[in-house]
C-alpha positions in Angstrom: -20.6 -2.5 10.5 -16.5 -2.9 10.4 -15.3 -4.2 7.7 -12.9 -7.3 7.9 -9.9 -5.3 7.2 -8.0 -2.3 8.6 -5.0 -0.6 7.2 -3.0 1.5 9.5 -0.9 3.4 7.2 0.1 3.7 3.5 3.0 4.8 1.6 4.6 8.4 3.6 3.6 10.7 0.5 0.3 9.1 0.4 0.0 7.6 4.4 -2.9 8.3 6.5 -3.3 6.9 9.8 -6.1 5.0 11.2 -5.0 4.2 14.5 -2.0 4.8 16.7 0.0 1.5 17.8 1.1 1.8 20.9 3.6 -0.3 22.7 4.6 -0.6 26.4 8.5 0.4 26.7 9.2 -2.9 28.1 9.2 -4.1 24.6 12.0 -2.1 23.8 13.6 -3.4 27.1 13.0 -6.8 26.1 14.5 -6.6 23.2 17.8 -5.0 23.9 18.0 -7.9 26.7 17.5 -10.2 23.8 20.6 -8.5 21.8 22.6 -8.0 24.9 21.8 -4.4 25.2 23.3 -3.8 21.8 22.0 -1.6 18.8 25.0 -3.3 16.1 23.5 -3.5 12.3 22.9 -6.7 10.8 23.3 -9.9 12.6 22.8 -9.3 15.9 19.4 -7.1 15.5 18.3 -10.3 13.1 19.0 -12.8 15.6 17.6 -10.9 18.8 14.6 -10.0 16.1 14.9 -14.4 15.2 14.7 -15.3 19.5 11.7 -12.6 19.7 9.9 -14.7 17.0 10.4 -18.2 18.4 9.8 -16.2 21.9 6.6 -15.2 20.9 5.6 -18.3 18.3 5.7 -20.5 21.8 3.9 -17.9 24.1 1.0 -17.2 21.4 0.7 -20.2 18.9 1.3 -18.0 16.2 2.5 -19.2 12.4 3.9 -17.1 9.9 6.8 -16.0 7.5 9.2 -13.4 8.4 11.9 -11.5 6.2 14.8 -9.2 6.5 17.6 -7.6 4.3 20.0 -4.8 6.0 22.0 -2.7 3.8 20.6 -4.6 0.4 21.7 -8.4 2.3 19.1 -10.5 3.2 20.0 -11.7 6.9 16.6 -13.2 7.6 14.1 -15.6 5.3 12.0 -18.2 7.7 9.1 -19.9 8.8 7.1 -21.2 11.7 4.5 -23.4 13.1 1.6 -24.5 10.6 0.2 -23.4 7.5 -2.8 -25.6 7.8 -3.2 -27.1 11.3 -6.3 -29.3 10.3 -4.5 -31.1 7.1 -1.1 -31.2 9.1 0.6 -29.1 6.6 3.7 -27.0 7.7 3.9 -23.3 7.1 6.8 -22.6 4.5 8.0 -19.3 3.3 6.4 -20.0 -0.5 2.6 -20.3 1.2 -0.5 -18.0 0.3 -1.8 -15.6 2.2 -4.5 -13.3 1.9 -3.0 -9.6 1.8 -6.0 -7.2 2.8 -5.7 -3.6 2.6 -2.2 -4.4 1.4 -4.2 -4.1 -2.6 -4.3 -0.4 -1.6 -0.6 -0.2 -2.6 -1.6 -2.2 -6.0 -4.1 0.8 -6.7 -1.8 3.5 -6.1 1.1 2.1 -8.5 -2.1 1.5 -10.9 -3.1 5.7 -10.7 0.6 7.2 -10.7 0.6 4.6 -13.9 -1.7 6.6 -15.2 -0.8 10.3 -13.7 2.4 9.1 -15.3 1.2 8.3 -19.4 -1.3 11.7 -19.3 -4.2 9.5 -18.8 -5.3 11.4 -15.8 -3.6 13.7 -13.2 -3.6 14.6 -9.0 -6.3 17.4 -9.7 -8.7 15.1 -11.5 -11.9 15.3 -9.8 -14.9 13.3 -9.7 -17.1 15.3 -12.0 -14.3 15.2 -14.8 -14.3 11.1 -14.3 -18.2 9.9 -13.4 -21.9 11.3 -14.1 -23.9 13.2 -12.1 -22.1 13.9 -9.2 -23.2 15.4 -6.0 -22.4 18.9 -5.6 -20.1 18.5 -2.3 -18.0 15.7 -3.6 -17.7 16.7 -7.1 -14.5 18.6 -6.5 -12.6 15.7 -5.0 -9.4 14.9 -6.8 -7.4 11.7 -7.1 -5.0 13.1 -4.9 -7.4 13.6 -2.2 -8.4 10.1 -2.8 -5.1 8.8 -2.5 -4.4 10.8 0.5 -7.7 10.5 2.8 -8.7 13.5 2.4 -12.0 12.8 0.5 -14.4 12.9 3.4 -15.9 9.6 2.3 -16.6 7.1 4.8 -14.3 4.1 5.5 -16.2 1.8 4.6 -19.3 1.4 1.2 -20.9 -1.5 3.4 -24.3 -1.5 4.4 -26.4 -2.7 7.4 -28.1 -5.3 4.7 -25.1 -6.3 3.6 -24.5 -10.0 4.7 -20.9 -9.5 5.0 -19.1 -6.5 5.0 -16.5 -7.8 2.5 -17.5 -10.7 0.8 -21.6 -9.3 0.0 -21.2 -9.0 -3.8 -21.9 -5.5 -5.4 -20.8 -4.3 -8.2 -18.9 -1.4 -9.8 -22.0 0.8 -10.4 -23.5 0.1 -7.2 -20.4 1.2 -5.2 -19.9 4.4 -7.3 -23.9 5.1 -6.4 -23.1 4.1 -2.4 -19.5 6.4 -2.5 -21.4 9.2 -4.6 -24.8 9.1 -2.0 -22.3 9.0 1.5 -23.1 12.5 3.5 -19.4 13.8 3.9 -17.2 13.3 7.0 -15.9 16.8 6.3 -15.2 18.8 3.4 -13.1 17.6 1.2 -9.0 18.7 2.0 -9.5 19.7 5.2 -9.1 16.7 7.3 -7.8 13.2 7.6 -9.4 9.7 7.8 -9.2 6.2 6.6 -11.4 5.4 3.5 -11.6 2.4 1.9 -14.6 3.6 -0.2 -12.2 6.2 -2.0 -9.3 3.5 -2.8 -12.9 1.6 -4.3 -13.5 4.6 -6.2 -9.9 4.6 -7.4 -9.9 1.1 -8.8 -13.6 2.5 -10.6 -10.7 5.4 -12.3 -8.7 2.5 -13.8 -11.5 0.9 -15.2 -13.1 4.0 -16.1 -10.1 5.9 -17.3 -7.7 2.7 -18.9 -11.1 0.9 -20.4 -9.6 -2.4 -18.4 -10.9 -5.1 -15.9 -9.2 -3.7 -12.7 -7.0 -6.9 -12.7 -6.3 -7.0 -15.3 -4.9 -3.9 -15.5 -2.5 -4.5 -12.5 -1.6 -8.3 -14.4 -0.8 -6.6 -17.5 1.1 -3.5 -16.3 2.1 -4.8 -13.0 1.9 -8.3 -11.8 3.5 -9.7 -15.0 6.4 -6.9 -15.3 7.1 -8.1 -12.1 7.4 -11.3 -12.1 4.2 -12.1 -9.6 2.8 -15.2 -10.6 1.0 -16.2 -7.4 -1.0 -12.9 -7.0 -4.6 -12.8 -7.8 -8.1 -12.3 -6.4 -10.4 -14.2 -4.3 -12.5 -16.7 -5.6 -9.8 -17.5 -8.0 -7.1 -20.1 -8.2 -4.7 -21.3 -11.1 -2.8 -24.2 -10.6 -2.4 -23.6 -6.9 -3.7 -26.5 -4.7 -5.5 -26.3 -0.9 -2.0 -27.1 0.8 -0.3 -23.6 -0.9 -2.4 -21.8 1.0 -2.1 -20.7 4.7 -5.5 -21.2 6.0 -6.4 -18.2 8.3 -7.7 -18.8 11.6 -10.8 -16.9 12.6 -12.4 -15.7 13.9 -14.5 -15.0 11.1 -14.6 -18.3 8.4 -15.6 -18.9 4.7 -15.2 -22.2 3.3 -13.0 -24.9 4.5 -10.8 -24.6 4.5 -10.8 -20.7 5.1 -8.6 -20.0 2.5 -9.3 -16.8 -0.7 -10.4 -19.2 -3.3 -13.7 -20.2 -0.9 -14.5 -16.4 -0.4 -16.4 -16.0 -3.9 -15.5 -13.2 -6.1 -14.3 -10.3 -5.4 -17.2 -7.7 -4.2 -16.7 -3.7 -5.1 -17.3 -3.9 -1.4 -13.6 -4.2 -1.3 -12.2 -4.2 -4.2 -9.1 -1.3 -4.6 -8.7 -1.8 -1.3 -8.6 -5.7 -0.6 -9.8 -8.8 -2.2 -6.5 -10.5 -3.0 -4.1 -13.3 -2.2 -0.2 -12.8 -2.6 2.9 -14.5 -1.4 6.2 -13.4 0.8 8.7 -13.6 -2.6 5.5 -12.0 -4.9 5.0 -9.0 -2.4 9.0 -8.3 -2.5 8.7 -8.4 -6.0 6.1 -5.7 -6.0 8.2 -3.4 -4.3 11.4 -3.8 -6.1 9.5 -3.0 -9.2 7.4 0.0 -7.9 11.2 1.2 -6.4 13.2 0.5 -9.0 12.6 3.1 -11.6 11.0 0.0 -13.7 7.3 0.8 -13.0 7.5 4.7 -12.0 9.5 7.4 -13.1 10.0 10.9 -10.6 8.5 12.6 -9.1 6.0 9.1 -8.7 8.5 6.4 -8.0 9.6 8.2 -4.8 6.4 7.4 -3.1 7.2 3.8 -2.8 10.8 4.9 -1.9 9.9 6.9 1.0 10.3 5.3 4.6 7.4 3.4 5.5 5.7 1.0 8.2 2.4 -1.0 7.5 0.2 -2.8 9.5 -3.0 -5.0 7.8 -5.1 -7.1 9.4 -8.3 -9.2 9.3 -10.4 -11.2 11.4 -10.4 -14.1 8.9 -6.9 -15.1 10.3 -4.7 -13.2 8.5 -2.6 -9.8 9.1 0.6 -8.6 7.8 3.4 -6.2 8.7 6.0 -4.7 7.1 8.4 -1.6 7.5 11.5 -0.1 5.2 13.7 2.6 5.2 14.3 4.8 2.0 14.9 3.4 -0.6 13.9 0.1 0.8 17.8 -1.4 1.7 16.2 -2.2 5.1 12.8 -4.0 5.0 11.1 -6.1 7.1 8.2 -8.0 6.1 6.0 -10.7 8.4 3.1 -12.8 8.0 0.7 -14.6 10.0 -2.5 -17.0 9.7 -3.9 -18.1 12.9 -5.3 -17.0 16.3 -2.9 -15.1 18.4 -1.0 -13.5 15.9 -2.4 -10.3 15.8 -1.1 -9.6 19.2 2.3 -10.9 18.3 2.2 -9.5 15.0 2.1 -6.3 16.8 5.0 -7.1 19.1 7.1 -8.0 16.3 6.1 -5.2 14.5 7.5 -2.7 16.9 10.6 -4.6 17.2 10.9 -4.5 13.3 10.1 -1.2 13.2 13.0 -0.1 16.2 15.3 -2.3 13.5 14.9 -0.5 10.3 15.4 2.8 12.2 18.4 1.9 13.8 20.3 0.3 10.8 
């Protein structure tokens, strides 16, 4: 059973892969038609990037929010299409959206937190952290975790499950699910995609800090940074139904299909999912984590590093975003309804081609 959400790659010091995108070259041609063959910085990348949007917006009825900044200057803030099609509401660059694996990036600025004040370091395995730990996994450390190199499988979801994301477990039943998992391999020597170990890393936080997951990330995170918007599913402050962008299926909770109908968050996903965010709160996020604000060396550098990311989720909602060092360039785009994911993945290319060039 897949679950809802798939990453394709995390920060570079900590990235692994889940699948290879691949893009036919007459993107590339497209685009330089679009620019008039050119490769100049700033305005005339964002506007051929711009005409690709509305381009593909009409050929795939796609909404979303898009942003760009070249250089530090932000060339590029829009939106398109709708954010709720059934209520008639517009999408606007200040909507909701849920933010899948995205979390996985809260969880890692969560453990370097920690690496950071002493409270635990890379080499910290399992047996040092939980009880009674299975012989072949009790010498996997954080940084294996972090890196996919655990072994574990993707995914803690079972067959009885009634949804692979939204089925509520809690903590202890996840740790018993990670801790009982026959290995993919042993642990170090290969790669893969595990959401189970970023489950087992929010389990550290709560385990090692003595905090609620969230509020952990709230107190040391969120509200350092000025994210006021970003919280879990099944939650909802002061926010009302048209704030959010209601995702588009094929899979639906609630109606409309937005985070605060999805329940509370399940271990199932938590660490690695099970939270809503907006365009302005995710580029707060990474300022602070690159700033020198939130992490100090060698740990802030792993949010500096060059980096392109690709979430998405069969509730409606994926998200892309790429930057260069130090995050001068970035591009970051959202989108909620059916035919986006294809889009998505044109524009991500195209954003991709941009930061790389400038």
């Amino acid at each position: 059973m897949a679950s809802k959400w798939a990453r394709l790659s995390v920060g570079q010091l900590l990235m692994f892969r889940t699948n290879v995108i691949a893009f036919a070259s007459s993107l590339a041609l497209a685009l330089s038609s679009l620019s008039g063959g050119t490769q100049a910085k700033g305005s005339a990348d964002v506007a051929a990037f711009r005409d690709l949007i509305a381009t593909l917006a009409r050929q795939h009825d796609f909404s979303g929010v898009a942003y760009v900044r070249i250089d530090g200057i932000e060339f590029l803030r829009t939106a398109w299409g709708d954010a709720n099609r059934e209520l008639g509401v517009p999408m606007t660059t200040s909507k909701i959206f849920a933010i899948g694996s995205r979390s996985m990036d809260f969880t890692i600025a969560g453990i370097l937190m920690l690496v950071e004040r002493g409270k635990l370091t890379l080499t910290t395995t399992l047996a040092e952290v939980f009880d009674a730990v299975p012989e072949d996994k009790a010498g996997i450390s954080v940084e294996q975790l972090l890196r996919g190199q655990s072994g574990l499988h993707d995914f803690p979801a079972l067959a009885s499950d009634w949804d692979p994301d939204l089925a509520w477990i809690d903590r202890a039943e996840l740790e018993r699910r990670a801790l009982a998992q026959e290995l993919l391999f042993e642990p170090g020597s290969d790669h893969a995609s595990s959401h189970t170990a970023y489950g087992l890393l929010a389990a550290i936080i709560e385990r090692i800090s003595g905090q609620d997951y969230f509020e952990f990330l709230k107190a040391n995170i969120f509200d350092p940074a000025g994210m006021r918007t970003t919280a879990e599913y099944g939650t909802a402050t002061d926010q009302r139904v048209p704030d959010f962008a209601a995702g588009g299926g094929p899979a639906r909770m609630g109606v409309p299909n937005i985070p605060p109908n999805w329940g509370r968050v399940s271990w199932l996903v938590r660490g690695s999912g099970g939270m809503y965010s907006t365009l302005d709160d995710l580029l707060r996020f990474y300022h602070f984590v690159r700033s020198g604000r939130a992490l100090s060396e060698p740990y802030g550098q792993v949010f500096r590093d060059d980096n392109v990311s690709l979430d998405g989720s069969d509730r409606g909602f994926e998200i892309f975003s790429a930057s260069d060092e130090g995050g001068s360039d970035q591009v970051l785009v959202m989108v909620n309804v059916p035919g986006g994911g294809e889009a998505l993945r044109l524009l991500a290319k195209a954003g991709e081609e941009m930061v790389a060039r400038n």
